[in-house]
C-alpha beads as a LAMMPS data file, in Angstrom:
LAMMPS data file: protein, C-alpha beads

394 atoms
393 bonds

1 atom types
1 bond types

-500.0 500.0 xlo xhi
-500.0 500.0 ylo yhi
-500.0 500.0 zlo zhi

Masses

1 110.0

Atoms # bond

1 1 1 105.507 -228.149 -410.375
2 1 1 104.683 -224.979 -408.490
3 1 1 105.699 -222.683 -407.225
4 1 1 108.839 -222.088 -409.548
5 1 1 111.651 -219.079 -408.730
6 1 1 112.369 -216.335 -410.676
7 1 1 116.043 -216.194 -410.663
8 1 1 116.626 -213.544 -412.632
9 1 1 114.455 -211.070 -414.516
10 1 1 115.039 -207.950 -417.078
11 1 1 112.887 -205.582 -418.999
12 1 1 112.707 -202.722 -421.236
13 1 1 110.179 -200.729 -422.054
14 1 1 109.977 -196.877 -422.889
15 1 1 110.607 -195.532 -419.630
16 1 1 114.443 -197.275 -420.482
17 1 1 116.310 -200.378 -420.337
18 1 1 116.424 -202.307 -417.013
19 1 1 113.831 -203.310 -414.020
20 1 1 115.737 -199.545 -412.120
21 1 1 113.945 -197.627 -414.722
22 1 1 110.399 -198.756 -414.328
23 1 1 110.380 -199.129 -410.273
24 1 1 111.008 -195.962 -409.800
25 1 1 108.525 -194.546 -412.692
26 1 1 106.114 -196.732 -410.937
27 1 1 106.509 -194.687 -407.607
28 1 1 106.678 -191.295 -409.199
29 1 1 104.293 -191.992 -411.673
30 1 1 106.059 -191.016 -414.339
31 1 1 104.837 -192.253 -417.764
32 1 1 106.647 -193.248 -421.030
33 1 1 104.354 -191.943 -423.384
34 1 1 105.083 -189.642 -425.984
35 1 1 103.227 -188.383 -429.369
36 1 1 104.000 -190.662 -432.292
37 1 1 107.456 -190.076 -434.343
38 1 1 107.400 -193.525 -435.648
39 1 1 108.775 -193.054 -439.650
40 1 1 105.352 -194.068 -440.936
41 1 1 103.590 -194.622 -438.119
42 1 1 99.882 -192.150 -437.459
43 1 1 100.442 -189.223 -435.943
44 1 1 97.472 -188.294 -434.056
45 1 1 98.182 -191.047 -431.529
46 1 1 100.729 -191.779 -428.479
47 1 1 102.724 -194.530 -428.516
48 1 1 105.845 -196.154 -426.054
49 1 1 108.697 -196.289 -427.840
50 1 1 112.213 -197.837 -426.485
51 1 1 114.757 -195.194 -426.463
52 1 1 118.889 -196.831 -427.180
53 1 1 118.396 -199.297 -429.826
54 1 1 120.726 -197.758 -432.261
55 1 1 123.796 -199.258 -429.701
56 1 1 121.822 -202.841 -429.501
57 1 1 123.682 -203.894 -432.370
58 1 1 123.852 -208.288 -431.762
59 1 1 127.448 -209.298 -431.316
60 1 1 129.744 -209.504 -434.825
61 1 1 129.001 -213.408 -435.044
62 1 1 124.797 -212.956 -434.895
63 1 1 124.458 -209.644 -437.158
64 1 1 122.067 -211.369 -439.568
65 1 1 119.981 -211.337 -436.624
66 1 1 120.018 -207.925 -436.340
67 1 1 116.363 -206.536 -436.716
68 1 1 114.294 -204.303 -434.649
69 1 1 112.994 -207.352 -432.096
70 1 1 116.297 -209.141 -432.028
71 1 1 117.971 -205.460 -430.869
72 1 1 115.164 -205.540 -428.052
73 1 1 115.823 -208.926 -426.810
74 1 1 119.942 -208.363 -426.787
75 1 1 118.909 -204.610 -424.699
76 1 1 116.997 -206.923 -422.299
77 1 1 119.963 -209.858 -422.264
78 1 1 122.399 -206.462 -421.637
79 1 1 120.026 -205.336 -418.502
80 1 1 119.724 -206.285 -414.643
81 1 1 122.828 -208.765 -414.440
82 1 1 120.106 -211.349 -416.680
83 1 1 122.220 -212.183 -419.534
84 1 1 124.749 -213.199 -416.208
85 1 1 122.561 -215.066 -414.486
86 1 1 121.637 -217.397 -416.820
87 1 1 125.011 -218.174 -417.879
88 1 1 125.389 -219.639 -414.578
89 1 1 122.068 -221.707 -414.643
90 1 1 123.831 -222.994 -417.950
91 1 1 126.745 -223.832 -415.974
92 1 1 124.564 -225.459 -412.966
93 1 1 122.023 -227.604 -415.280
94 1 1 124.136 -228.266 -418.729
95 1 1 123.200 -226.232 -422.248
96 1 1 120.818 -229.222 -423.330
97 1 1 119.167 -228.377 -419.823
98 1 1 117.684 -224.768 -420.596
99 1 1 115.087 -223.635 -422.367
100 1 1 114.176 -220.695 -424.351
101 1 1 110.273 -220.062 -424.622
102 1 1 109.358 -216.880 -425.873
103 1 1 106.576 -215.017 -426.859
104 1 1 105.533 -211.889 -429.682
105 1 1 103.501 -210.519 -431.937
106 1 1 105.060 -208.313 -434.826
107 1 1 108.470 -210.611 -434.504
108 1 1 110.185 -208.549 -437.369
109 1 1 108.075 -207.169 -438.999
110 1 1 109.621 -203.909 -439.243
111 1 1 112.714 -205.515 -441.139
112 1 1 110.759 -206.681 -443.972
113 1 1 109.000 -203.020 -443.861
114 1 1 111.992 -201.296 -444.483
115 1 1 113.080 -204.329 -446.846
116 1 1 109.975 -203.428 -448.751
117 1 1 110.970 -199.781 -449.548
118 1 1 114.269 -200.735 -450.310
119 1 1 113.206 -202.942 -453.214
120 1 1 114.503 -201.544 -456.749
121 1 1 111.496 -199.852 -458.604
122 1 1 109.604 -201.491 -460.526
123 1 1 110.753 -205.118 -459.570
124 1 1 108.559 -207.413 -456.969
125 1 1 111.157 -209.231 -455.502
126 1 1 112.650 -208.185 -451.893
127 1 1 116.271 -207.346 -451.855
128 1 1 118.849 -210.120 -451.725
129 1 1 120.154 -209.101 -448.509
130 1 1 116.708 -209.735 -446.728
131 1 1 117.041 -212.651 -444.304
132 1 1 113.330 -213.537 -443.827
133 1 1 114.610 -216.827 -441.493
134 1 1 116.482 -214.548 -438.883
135 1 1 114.729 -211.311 -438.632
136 1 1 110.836 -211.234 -439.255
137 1 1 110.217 -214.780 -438.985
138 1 1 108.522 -215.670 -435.492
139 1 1 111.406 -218.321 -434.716
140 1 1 114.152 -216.017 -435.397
141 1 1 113.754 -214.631 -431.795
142 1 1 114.137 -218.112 -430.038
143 1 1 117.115 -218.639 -432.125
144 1 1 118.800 -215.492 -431.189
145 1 1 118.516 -215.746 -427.579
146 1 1 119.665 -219.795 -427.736
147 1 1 122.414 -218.627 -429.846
148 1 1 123.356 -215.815 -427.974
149 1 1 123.575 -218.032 -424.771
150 1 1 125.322 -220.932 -425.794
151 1 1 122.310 -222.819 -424.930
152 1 1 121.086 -226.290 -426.935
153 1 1 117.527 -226.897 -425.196
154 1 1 114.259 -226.511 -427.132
155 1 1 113.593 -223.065 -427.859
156 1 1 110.210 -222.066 -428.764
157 1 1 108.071 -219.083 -429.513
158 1 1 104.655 -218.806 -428.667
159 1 1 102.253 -216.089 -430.336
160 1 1 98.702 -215.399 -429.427
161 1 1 98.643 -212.213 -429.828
162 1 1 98.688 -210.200 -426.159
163 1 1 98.567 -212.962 -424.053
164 1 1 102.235 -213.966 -425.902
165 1 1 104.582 -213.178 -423.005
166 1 1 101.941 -214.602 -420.358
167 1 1 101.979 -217.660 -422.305
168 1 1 105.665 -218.252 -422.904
169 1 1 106.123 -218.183 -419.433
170 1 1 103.410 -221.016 -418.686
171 1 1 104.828 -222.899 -421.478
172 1 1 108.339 -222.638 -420.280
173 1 1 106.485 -223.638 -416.541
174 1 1 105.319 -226.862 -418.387
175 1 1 108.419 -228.070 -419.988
176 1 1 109.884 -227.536 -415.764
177 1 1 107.396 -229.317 -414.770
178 1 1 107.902 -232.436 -417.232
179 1 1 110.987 -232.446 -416.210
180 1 1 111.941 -231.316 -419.860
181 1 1 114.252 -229.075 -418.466
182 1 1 115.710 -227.592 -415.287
183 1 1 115.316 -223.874 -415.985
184 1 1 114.080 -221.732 -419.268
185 1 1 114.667 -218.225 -420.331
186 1 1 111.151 -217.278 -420.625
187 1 1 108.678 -214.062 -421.527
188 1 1 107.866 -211.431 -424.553
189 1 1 109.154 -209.216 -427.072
190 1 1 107.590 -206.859 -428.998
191 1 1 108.341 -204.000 -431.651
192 1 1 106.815 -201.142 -433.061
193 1 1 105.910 -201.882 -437.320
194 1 1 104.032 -199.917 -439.387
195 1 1 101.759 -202.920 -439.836
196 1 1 100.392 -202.833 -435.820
197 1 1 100.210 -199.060 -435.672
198 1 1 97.941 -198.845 -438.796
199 1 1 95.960 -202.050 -438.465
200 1 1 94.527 -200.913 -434.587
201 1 1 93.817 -197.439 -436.211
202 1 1 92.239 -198.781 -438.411
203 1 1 89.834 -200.988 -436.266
204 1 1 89.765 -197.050 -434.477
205 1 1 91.330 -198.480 -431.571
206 1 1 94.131 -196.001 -431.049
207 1 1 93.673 -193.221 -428.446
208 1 1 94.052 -189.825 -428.984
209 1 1 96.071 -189.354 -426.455
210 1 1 98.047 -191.257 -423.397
211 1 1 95.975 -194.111 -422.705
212 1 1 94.222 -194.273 -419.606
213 1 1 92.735 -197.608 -418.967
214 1 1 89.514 -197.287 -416.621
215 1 1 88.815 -194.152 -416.561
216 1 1 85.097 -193.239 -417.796
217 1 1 85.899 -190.966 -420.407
218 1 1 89.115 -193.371 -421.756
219 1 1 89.132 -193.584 -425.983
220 1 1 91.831 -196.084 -426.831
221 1 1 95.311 -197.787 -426.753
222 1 1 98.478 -196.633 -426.720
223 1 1 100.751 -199.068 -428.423
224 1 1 104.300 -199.446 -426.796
225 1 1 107.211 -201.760 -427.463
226 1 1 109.535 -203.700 -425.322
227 1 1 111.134 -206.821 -423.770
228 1 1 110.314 -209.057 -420.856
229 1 1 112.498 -211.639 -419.610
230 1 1 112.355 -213.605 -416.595
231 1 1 114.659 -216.955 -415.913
232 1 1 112.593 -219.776 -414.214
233 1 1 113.717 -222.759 -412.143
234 1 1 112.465 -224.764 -409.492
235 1 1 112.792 -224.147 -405.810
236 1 1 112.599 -221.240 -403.665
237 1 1 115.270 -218.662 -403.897
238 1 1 115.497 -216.465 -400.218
239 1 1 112.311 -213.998 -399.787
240 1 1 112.136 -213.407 -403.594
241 1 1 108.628 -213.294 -405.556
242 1 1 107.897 -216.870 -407.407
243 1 1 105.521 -217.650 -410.277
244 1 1 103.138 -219.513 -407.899
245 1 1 100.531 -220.970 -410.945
246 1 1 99.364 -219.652 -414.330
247 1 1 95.998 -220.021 -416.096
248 1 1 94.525 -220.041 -419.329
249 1 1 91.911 -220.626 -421.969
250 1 1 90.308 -219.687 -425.287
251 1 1 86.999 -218.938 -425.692
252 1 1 87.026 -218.016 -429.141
253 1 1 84.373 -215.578 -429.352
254 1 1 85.575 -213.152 -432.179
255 1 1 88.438 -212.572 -434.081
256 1 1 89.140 -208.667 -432.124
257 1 1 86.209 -208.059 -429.505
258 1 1 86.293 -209.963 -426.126
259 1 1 83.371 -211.739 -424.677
260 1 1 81.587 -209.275 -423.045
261 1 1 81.028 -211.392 -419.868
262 1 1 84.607 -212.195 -420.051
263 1 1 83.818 -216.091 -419.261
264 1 1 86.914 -216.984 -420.829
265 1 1 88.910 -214.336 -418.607
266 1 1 87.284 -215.815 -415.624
267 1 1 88.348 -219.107 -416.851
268 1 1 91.821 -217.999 -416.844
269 1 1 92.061 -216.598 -413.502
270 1 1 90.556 -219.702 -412.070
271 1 1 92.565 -221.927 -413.588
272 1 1 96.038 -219.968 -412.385
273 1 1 94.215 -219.412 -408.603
274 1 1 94.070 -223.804 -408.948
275 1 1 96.880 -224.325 -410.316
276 1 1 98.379 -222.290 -407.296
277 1 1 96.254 -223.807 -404.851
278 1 1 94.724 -220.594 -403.727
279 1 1 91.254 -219.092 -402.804
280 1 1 90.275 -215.658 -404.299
281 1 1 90.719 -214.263 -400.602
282 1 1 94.638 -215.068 -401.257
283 1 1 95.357 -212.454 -403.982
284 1 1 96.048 -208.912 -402.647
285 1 1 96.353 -206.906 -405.735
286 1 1 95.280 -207.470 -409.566
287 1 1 97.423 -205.890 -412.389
288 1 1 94.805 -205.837 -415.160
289 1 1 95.089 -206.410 -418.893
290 1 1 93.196 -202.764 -418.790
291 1 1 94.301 -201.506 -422.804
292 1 1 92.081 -198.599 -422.350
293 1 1 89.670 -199.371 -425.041
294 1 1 85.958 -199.363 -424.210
295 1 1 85.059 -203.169 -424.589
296 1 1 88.468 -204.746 -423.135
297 1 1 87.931 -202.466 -420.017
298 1 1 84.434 -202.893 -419.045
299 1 1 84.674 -206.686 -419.920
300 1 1 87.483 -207.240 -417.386
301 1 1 85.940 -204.939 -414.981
302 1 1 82.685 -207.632 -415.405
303 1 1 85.108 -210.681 -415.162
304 1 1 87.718 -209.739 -412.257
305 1 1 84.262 -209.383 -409.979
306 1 1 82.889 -212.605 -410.931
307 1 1 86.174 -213.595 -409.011
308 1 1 87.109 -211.380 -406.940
309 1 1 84.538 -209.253 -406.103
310 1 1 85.325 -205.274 -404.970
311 1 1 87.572 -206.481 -402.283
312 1 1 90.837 -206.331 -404.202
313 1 1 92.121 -203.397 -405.446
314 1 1 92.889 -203.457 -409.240
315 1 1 94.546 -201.145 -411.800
316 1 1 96.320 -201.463 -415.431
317 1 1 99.824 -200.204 -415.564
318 1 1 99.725 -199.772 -419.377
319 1 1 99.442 -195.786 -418.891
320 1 1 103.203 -196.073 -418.246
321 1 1 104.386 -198.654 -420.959
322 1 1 101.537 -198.766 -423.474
323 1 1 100.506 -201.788 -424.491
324 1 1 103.640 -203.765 -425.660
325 1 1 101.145 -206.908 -426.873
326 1 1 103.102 -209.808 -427.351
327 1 1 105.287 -208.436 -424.550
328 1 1 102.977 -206.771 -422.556
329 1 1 102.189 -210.413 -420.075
330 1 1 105.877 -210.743 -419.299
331 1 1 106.118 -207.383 -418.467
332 1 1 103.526 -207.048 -416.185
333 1 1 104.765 -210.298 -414.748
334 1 1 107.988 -208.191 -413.435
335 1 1 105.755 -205.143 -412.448
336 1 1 103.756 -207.725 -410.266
337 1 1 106.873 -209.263 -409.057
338 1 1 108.238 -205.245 -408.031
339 1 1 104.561 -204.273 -406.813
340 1 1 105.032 -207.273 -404.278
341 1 1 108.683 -206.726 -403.353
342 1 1 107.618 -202.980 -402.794
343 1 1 104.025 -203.309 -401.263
344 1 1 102.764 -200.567 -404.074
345 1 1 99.446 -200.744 -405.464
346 1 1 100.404 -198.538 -408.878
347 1 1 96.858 -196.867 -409.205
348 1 1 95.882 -196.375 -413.463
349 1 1 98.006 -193.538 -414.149
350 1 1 96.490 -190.457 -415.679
351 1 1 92.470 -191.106 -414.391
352 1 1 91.670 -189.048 -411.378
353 1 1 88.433 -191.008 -411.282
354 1 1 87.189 -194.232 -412.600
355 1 1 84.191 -195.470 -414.793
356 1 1 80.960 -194.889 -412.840
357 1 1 79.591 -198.185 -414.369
358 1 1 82.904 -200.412 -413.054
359 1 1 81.950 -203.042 -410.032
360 1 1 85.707 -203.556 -408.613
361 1 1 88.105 -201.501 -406.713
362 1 1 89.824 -199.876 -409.509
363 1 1 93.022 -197.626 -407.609
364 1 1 93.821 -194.562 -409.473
365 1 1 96.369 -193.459 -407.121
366 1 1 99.374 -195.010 -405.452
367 1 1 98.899 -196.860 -402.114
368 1 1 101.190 -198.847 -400.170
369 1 1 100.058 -201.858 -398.575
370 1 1 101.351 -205.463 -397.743
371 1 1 101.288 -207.523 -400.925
372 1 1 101.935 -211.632 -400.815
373 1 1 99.971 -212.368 -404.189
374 1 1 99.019 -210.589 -407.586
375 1 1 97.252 -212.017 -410.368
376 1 1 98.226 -210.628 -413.544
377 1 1 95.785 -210.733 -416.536
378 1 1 96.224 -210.792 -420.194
379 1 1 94.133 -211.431 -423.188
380 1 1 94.499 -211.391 -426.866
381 1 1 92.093 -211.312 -430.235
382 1 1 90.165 -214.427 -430.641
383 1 1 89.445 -214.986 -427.096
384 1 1 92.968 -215.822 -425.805
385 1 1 92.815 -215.308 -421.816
386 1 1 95.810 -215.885 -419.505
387 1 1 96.296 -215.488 -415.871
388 1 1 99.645 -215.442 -413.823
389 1 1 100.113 -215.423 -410.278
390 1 1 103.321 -214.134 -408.569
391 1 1 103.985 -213.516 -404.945
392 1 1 105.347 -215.601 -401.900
393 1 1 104.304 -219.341 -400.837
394 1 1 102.999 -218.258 -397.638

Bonds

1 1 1 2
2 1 2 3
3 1 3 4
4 1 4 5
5 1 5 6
6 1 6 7
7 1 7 8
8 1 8 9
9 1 9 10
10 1 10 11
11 1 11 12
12 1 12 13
13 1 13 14
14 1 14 15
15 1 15 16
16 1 16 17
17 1 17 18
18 1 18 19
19 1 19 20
20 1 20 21
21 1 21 22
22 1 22 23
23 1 23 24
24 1 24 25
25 1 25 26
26 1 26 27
27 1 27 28
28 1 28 29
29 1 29 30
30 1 30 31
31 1 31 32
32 1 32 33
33 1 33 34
34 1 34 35
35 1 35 36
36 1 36 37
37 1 37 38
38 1 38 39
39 1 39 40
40 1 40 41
41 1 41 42
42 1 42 43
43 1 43 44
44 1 44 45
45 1 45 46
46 1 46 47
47 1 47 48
48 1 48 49
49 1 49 50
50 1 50 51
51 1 51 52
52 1 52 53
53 1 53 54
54 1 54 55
55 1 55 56
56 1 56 57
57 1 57 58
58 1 58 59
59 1 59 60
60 1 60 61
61 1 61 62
62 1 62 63
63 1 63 64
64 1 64 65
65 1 65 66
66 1 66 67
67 1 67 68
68 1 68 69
69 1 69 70
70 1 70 71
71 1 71 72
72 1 72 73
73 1 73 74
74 1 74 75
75 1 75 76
76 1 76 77
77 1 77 78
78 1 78 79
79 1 79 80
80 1 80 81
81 1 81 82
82 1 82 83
83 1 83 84
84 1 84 85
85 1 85 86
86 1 86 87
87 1 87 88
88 1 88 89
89 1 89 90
90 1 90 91
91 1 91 92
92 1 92 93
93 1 93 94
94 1 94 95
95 1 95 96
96 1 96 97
97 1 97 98
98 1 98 99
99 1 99 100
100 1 100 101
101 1 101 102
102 1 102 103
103 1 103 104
104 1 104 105
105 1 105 106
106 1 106 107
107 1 107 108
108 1 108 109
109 1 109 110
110 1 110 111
111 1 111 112
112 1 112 113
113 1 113 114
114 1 114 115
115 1 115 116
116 1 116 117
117 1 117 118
118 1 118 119
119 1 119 120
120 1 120 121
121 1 121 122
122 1 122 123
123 1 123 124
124 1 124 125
125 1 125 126
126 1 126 127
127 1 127 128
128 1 128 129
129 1 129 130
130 1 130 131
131 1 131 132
132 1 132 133
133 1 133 134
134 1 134 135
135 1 135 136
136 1 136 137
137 1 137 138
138 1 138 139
139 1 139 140
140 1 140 141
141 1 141 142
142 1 142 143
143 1 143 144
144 1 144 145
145 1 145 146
146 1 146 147
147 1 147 148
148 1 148 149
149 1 149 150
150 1 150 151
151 1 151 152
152 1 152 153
153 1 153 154
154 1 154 155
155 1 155 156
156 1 156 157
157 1 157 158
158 1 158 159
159 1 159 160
160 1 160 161
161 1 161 162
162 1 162 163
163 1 163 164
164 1 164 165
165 1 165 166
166 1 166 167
167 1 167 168
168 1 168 169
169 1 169 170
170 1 170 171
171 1 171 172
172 1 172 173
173 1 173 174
174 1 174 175
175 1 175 176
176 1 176 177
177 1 177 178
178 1 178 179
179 1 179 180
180 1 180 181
181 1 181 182
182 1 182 183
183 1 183 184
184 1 184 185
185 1 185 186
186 1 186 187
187 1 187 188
188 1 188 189
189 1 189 190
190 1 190 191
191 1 191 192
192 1 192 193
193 1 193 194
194 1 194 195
195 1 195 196
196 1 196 197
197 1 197 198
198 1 198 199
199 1 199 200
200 1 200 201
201 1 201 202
202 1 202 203
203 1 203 204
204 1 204 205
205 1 205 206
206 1 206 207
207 1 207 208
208 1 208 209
209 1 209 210
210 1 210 211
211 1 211 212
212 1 212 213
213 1 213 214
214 1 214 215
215 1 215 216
216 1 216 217
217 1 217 218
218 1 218 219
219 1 219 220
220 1 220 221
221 1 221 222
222 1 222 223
223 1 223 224
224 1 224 225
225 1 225 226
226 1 226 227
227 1 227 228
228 1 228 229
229 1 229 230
230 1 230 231
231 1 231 232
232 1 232 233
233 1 233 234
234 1 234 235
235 1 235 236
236 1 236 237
237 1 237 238
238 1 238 239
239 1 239 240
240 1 240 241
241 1 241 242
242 1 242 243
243 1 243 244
244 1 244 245
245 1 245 246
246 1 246 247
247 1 247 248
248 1 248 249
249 1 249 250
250 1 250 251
251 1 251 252
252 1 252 253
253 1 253 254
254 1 254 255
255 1 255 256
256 1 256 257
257 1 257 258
258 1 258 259
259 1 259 260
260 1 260 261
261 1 261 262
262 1 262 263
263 1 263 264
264 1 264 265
265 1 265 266
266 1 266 267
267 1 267 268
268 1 268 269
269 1 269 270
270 1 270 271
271 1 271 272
272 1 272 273
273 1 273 274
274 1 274 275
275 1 275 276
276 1 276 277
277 1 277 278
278 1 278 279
279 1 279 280
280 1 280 281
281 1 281 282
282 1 282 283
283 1 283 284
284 1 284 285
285 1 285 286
286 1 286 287
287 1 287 288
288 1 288 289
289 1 289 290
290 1 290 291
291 1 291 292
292 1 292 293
293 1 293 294
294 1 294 295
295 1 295 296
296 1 296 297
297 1 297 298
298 1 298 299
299 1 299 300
300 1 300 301
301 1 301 302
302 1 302 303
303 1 303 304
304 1 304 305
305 1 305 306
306 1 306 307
307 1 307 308
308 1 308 309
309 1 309 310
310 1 310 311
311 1 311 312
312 1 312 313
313 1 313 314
314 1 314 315
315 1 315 316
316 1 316 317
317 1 317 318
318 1 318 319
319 1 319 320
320 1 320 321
321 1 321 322
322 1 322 323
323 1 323 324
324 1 324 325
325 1 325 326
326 1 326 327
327 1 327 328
328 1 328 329
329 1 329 330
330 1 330 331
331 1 331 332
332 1 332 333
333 1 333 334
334 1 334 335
335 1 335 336
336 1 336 337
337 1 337 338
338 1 338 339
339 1 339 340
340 1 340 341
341 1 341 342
342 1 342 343
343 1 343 344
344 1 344 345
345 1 345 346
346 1 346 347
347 1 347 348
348 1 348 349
349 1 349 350
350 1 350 351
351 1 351 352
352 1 352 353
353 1 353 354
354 1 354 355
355 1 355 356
356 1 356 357
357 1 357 358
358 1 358 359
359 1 359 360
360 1 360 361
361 1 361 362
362 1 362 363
363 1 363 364
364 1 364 365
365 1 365 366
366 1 366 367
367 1 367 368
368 1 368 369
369 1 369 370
370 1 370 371
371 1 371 372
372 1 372 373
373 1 373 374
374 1 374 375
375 1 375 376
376 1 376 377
377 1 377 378
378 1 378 379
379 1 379 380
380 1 380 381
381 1 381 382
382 1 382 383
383 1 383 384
384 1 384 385
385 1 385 386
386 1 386 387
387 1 387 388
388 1 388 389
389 1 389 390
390 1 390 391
391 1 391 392
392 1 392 393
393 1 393 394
């Protein structure tokens, strides 16, 4: 079924709505991050939040969508000509002939927060207006973007944890490749919630400040929101980056810590580099997972030169989005698909130097160089791995 085109592709992310946005912070590294303002959220910590939600309002007929997530996904729909595009694959394949696969974390989360506060004192019972089905349910994003398109294929919604948007997108590669359907709406979306922003404080996770993934002294994530959509179909469109193979595995091997040889990350990257039909001397550039905590780092850094070895150069791009979990592997998927259009190698922004102890080429500045493949990694709690690779056939 490979390679597949990318047809169309949107994001948003804290450095604004649109792919514009987040080419040109890549270039003049310019981060997103700011100190935390989140109603609720802990204050001693950075975090990306997405600025313009307040006019993401879903159209009058989908309102009881309307929840933090659902506003993300419709900003995304809204950006880079993608809500466009795939009305036209609609009218090329039929409604019953695209898919929606999608993939996050918190979902809405934040609705039933605020849903929460709003009960009346003293009684246990949520308020009546809470719609539990269409806002903070995981399904509720699938349905919004099917209903929002006029679409009647399957619509799923995958979530394991940070490798989410990764995994969407191999899903929605799968049902392609079955011949399922002829094209899917495919990626991540993620929102801030109380919930996230306490729970990885309280596993101490959270930096202190900007994350800086690599770097030797590095302390901790940065959590970010955002969207990631990319529209899949078979063929090859002009001179435009493709999803050439995806990878993945689970090795299981605790509920929050990776394995520290990362054998199931190695797994992953394999698997996509197979599915591709490509050597470890093909890939030019690796976008890492790189959260900036201690463990995740150093385990990657052990894992990517199992593979690779320190001929590549590699570097996390989380310093200018944070990490938008359940978003964060469709994301990435766009910055690798702009890092090969552009030939930039987007060196870990904010670490002049990296760990002493680190094996593989880690870039902490920009370079430009000729890019025809990057593998881009992402792994979740309880030993999710994913690996996708996007660049030109040949």
């Amino acid at each position: 079924m490979w390679p597949l085109a990318i047809a169309a592709r949107s994001t948003v992310t804290a450095l604004g709505a649109g792919t514009e946005p987040l080419r040109a912070a890549l270039h003049a590294r310019r981060g997103g991050l700011a100190r935390c303002d989140f109603p609720g959220g802990p204050a001693a910590t950075w975090l990306g939040q997405v600025p313009g939600l307040d006019s993401a309002t879903p159209p009058l007929g989908l309102r009881a969508y309307d929840c933090r997530n659902n506003r993300l996904a419709e900003l995304a729909l809204r950006s880079d000509g993608f809500e466009e595009a795939v009305l036209r694959a609609r009218d090329r394949h039929g409604v019953d002939r695209v898919a929606v696969v999608v993939g996050t974390s918190t979902a809405g989360i934040e609705e039933t927060e605020q849903a929460y506060a709003r009960r009346v004192p003293g009684n246990t019972a949520l308020p009546a207006d809470f719609d539990f089905a269409r806002t903070h349910d995981l399904q509720a994003l699938p349905d919004y973007l099917r209903a929002r398109l006029g679409l009647r294929g399957p619509a799923l919604v995958i979530s394991t944890a940070c490798t989410s948007g990764a995994r969407a997108i191999m899903q929605a590669a799968a049902l392609i490749g079955a011949g399922v359907v002829d094209a899917a709406v495919a990626g991540g979306v993620d929102s801030l919630c109380r919930l996230t922003l306490h729970g990885f404080a309280s596993l101490e996770l959270l930096g202190r400040g900007p994350c800086r993934p690599c770097a030797g002294d590095r302390d901790g994530i940065s959590i970010g929101e955002g969207a990631g959509l990319l529209l899949l179909e078979r063929g090859v469109r002009d001179d435009a980056p493709l999803l050439l193979g995806a990878g993945a595995s689970s090795d299981g091997h605790h509920m929050s810590s990776p394995h520290p040889d990362g054998l199931g990350a190695v797994s992953a990257m394999r698997a996509a580099l197979a599915a591709a039909g490509l050597g470890p001397e093909a890939i030019d550039y690796v976008n890492l997972h790189g959260t900036g905590t201690r463990a995740n780092d150093a385990m990657e850094d052990r894992a990517v030169h199992h593979v690779f070895g320190n001929a590549v150069p590699c570097s996390s791009t989380k310093g200018w989005t944070g990490h938008t979990l359940g978003a964060s592997g469709a994301i990435e998927a766009v910055i690798a698909a702009i890092c090969v259009e552009d030939g930039l190698i987007p060196g870990c922004l904010g670490v002049e130097a990296a760990d002493p102890t680190f094996r593989c080429h880690i870039a902490t500045g920009n370079d430009a160089a000729p890019l025809r493949r990057v593998i881009s990694n992402s792994f979740g709690f309880g030993g999710s791995n994913c690996s996708l690779i996007i660049g030109r056939a040949a």
